[in-house]
C-alpha positions in Angstrom: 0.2 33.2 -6.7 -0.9 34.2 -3.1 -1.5 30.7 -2.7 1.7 29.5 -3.6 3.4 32.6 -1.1 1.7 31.5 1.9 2.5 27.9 1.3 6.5 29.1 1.2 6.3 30.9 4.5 4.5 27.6 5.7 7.4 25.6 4.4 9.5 28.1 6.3 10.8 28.5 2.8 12.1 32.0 1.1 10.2 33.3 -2.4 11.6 35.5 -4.3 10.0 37.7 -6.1 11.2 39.7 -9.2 10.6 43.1 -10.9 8.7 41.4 -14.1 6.2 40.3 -11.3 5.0 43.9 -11.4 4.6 44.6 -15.2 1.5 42.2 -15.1 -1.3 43.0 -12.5 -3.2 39.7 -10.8 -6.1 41.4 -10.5 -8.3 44.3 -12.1 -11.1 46.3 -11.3 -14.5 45.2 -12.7 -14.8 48.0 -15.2 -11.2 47.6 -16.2 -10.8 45.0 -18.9 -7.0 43.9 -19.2 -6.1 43.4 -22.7 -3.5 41.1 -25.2 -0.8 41.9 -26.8 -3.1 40.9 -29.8 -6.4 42.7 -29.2 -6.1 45.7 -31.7 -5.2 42.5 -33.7 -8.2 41.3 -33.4 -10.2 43.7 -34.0 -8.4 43.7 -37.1 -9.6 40.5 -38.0 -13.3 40.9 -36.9 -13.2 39.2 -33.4 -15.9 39.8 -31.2 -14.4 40.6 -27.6 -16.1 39.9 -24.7 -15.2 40.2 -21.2 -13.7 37.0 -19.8 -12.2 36.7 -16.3 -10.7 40.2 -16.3 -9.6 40.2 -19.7 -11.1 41.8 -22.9 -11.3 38.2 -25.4 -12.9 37.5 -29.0 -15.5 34.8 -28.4 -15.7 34.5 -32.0 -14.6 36.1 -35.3 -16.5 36.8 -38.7 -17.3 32.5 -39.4 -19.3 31.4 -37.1 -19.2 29.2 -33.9 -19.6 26.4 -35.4 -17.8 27.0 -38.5 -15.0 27.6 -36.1 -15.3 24.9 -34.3 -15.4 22.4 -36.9 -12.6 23.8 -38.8 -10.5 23.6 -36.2 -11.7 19.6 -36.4 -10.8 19.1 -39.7 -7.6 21.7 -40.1 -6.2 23.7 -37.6 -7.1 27.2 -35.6 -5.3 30.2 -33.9 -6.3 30.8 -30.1 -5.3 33.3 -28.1 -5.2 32.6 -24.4 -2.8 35.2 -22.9 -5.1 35.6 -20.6 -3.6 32.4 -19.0 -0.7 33.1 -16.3 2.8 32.1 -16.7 5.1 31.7 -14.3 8.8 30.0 -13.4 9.5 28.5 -10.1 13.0 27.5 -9.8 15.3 26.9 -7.0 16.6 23.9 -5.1 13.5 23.7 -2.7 11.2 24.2 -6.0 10.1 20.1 -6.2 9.3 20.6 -2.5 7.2 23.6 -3.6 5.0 22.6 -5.9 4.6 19.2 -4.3 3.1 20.9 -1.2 0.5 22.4 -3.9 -0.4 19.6 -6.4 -1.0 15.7 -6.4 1.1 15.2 -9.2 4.8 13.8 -9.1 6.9 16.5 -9.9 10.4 15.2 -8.5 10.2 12.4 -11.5 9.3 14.8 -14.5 11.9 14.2 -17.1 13.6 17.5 -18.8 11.1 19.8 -20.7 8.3 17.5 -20.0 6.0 20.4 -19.2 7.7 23.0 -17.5 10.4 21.4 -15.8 13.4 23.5 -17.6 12.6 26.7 -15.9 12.6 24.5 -12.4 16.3 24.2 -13.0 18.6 24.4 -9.7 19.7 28.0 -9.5 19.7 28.8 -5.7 19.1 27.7 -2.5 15.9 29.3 -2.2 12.2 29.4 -4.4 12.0 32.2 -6.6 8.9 32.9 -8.3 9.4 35.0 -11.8 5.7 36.1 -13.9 6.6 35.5 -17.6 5.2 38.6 -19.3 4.5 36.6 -22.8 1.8 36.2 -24.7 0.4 32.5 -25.4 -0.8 31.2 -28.6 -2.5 27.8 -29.1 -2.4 26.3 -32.8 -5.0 23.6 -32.7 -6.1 20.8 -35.0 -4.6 17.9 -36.9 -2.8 20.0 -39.6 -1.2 22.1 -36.9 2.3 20.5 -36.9 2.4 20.4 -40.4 1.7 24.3 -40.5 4.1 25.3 -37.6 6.9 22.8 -38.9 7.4 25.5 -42.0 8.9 27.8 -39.4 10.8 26.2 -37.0 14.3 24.4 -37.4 13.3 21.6 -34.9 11.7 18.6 -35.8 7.9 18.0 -34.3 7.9 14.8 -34.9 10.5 14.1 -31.9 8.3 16.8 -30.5 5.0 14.5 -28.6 2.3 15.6 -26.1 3.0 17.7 -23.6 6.8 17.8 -24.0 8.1 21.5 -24.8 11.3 23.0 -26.6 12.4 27.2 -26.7 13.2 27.7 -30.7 12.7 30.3 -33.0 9.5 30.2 -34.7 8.7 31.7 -38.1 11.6 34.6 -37.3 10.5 35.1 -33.8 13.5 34.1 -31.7 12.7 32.8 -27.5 9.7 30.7 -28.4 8.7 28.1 -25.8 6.7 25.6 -27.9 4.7 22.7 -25.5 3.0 20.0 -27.7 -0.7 20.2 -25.9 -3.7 22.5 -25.9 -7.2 22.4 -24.6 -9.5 20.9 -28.1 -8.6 17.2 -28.0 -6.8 17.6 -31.3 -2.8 17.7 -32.0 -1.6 21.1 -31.5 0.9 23.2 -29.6 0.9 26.2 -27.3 3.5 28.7 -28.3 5.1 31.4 -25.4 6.2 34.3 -27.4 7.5 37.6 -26.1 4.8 40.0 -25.9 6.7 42.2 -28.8 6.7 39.4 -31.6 2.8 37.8 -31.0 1.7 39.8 -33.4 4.5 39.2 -36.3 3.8 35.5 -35.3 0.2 35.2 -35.4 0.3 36.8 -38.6 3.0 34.7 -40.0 0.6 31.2 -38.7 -2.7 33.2 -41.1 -0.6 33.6 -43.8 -1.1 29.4 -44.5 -5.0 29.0 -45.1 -5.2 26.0 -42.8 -5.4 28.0 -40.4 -8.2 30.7 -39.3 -8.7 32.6 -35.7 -11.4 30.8 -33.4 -12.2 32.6 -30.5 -13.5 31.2 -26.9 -17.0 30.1 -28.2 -15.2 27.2 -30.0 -12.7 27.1 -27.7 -15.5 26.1 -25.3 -17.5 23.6 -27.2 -13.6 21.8 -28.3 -13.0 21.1 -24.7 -16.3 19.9 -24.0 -16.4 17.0 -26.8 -12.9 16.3 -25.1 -14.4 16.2 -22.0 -12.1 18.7 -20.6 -13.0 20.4 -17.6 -13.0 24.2 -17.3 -12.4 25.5 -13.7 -14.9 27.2 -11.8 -17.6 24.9 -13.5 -16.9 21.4 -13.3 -14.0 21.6 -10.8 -13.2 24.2 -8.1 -11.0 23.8 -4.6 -13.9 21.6 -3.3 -13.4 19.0 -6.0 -11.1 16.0 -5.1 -9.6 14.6 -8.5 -11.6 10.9 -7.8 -14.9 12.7 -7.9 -14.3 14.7 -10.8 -12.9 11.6 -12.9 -9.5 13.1 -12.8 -7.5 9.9 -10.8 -4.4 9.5 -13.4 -3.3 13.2 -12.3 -2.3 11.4 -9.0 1.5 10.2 -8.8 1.9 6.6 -8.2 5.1 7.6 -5.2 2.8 9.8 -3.8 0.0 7.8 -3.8 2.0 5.7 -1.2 4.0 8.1 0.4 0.1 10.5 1.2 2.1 13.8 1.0 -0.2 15.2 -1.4 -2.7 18.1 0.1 -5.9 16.1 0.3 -4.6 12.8 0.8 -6.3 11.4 3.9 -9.4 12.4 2.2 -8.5 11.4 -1.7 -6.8 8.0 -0.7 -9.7 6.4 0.5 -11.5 7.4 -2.1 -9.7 5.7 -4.2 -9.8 2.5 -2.3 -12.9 3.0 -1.9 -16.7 4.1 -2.9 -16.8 7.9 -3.9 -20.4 9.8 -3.1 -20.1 11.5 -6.1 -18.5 11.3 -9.6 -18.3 13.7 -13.1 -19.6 11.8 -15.6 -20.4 13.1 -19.4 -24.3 13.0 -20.6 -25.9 13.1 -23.7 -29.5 13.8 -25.3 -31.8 15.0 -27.8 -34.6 18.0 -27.5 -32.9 21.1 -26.1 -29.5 21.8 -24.8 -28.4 21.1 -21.0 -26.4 24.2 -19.6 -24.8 24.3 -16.6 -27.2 24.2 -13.5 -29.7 22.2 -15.0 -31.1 19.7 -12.8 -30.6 15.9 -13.2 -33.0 13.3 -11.9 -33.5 9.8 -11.2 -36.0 8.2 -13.6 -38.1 8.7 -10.6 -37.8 12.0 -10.9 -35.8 12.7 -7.9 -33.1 15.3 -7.8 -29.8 13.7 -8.2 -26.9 16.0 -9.0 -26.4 19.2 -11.2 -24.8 19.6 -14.7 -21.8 22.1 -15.0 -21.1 22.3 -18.3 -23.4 21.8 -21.6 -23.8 22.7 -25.4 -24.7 20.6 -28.9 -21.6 19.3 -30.1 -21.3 20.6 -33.8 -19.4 17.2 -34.2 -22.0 14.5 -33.1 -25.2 16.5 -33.7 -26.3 16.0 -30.5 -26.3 17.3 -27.0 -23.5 17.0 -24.6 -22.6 17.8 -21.2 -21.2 17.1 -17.7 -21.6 16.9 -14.6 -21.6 15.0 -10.7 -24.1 12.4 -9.7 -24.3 9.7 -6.7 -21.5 6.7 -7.4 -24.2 4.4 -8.3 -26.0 6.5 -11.2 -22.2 7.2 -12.8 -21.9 3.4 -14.9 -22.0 4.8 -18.9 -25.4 3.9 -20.4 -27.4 4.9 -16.9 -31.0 6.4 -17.7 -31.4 9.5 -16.5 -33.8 12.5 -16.9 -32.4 16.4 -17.1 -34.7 19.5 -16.1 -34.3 21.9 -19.0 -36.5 25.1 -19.2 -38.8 23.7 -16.1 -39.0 20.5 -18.8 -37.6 17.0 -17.8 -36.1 15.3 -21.0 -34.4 12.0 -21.2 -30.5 12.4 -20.8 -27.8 9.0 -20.8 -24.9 8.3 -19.1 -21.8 7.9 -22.1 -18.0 8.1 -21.6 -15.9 11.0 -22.6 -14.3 11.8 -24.2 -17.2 12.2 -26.5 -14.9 13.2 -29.9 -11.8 10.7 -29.5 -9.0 12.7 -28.8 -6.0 12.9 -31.0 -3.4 13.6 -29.2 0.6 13.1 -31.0 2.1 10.6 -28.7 5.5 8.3 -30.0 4.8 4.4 -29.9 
């Protein structure tokens, strides 16, 4: 958010801020956990709560990991991720906003693909409003067919990343956005603090589904090949080197009013130095840190994100290497506990993704 203030006063641009910005502090003190609207619900239900960028989380409830994880393969799990910030930008300068802050092409988003509904044209100025909701993610491949017993819309006209507001299972000013963070179908729901609970327990009263917490949450993204920020992306990232190049808008490609783009153009044109690539072996896990070498054992690049995949059996992870060493099936060797163990380059995602898109 301070981010996207100083880029209005260098637009020369008014934000307005509103009273529901205050309800929800943007930072905490380190010995202050911020909780959910669902945390005594958790505890409830066994979670395990951890401390995860400011916020007290369950990394996992009574199954296990990879219980949880595989479930949510093969039927569908509740996530909570309230911890996630939402926000609406609106105004007639809000394109020109957002533009100046991401390489995306916002002016030719169609309506409620994404978030463009609450960018509607409401003033001559930006506003900025913090949605005090919580955030629910139903994940997995029987996830429509559970959430489509309480809604009056119908999913199917409903595909990836395309959002609706409805009532869900009684709970009335529901934003409901086909996506999610596992590689599966699935839907994030925006419900008003005061009904997550009612709704989360209306979603466990079908046993499809079961709570996962951010243990499986992690290991999901990473068999998507999913980035998580701070690990395998961060503001010194461009979106060439971390394999990210269809997040670029075509228009703005040409046009180079993107922040980045007399550095990120030319990368795409031309050779990159470095590139995230997915790797996978056999002996112990590669975590983030862990070396990778050449097959001549010289240091080439870093992996920044790694687990087994519960899936494939076998070890997975990410992470940036020269250009040259990035072509899938490369060779390589990762240090893991001062060991060097043979590691290949492969493609993510490493799961196929399933994804509900109309053909």
């Amino acid at each position: 958010m301070q981010r996207a203030v100083s880029m209005v006063a260098r637009l020369g641009l008014r934000l307005q801020a509103f009273p529901s910005t205050l309800g929800r502090p943007l930072s905490c003190t380190q010995d202050v956990l911020r909780r959910t609207p669902l945390y005594d619900f958790h505890l409830a239900h066994g979670g395990k709560m951890v401390a995860f960028a400011g916020w007290s989380l369950p990394v996992q409830y009574r199954d296990s990991h990879v219980d949880s994880h595989l479930h949510t393969r093969q039927h569908c799990s509740l996530f909570d991720v309230s911890h996630m910030l939402q926000t609406k930008i609106f105004g007639c300068d809000r394109v020109r906003l957002m533009e100046s802050l991401v390489v995306g092409d916002i002016a030719e988003l169609r309506p409620n693909q994404d978030k463009v509904r609450e960018l509607q044209n409401i003033g001559s100025d930006v506003g900025l409003e913090v949605v005090d909701n919580a955030l629910l993610a139903l994940q997995g491949p029987t996830a429509a067919q559970v959430l489509q017993a309480g809604v009056a819309d119908d999913l199917k006209k409903l595909p990836f990343m395309t959002s609706a507001v409805m009532e869900v299972f009684g709970v009335s000013g529901c934003r409901v956005t086909r996506c999610g963070y596992t590689g599966e179908d699935g839907v994030e729901i925006s419900v008003p603090a005061v009904g997550a609970v009612r709704l989360a327990t209306a979603l466990l009263e079908n046993p499809e589904v079961k709570l996962a917490g951010l243990a499986a949450r992690d290991s999901l993204r990473l068999e998507a090949g999913l980035c998580l920020y701070g690990n395998d992306i961060d503001e010194h990232t461009t979106p060439v080197e971390g394999s990210l190049s269809w997040t670029l808008g075509k228009r703005r490609r040409a046009a180079m009013d993107f922040p980045g783009a007399t550095v990120i153009v030319p990368q795409l044109k031309g050779k990159v130095q470095r590139r995230r690539v997915g790797l996978m072996c056999e002996g112990a896990p590669m975590r983030a840190h862990s070396p990778i070498l050449s097959t001549e054992g010289t240091v080439i690049g870093t992996v920044t994100s790694g687990c087994p995949s519960p899936c494939l059996k076998k070890n997975v992870a990410m992470g940036y290497v020269p250009c040259e060493y990035s072509r899938p099936g490369t060779p390589l060797l990762v240090e893991v506990r001062q060991k060097q163990q043979m590691a290949v380059v492969s493609k993510m995602p490493f799961v196929p993704t399933n994804y509900y898109i109309l053909k």
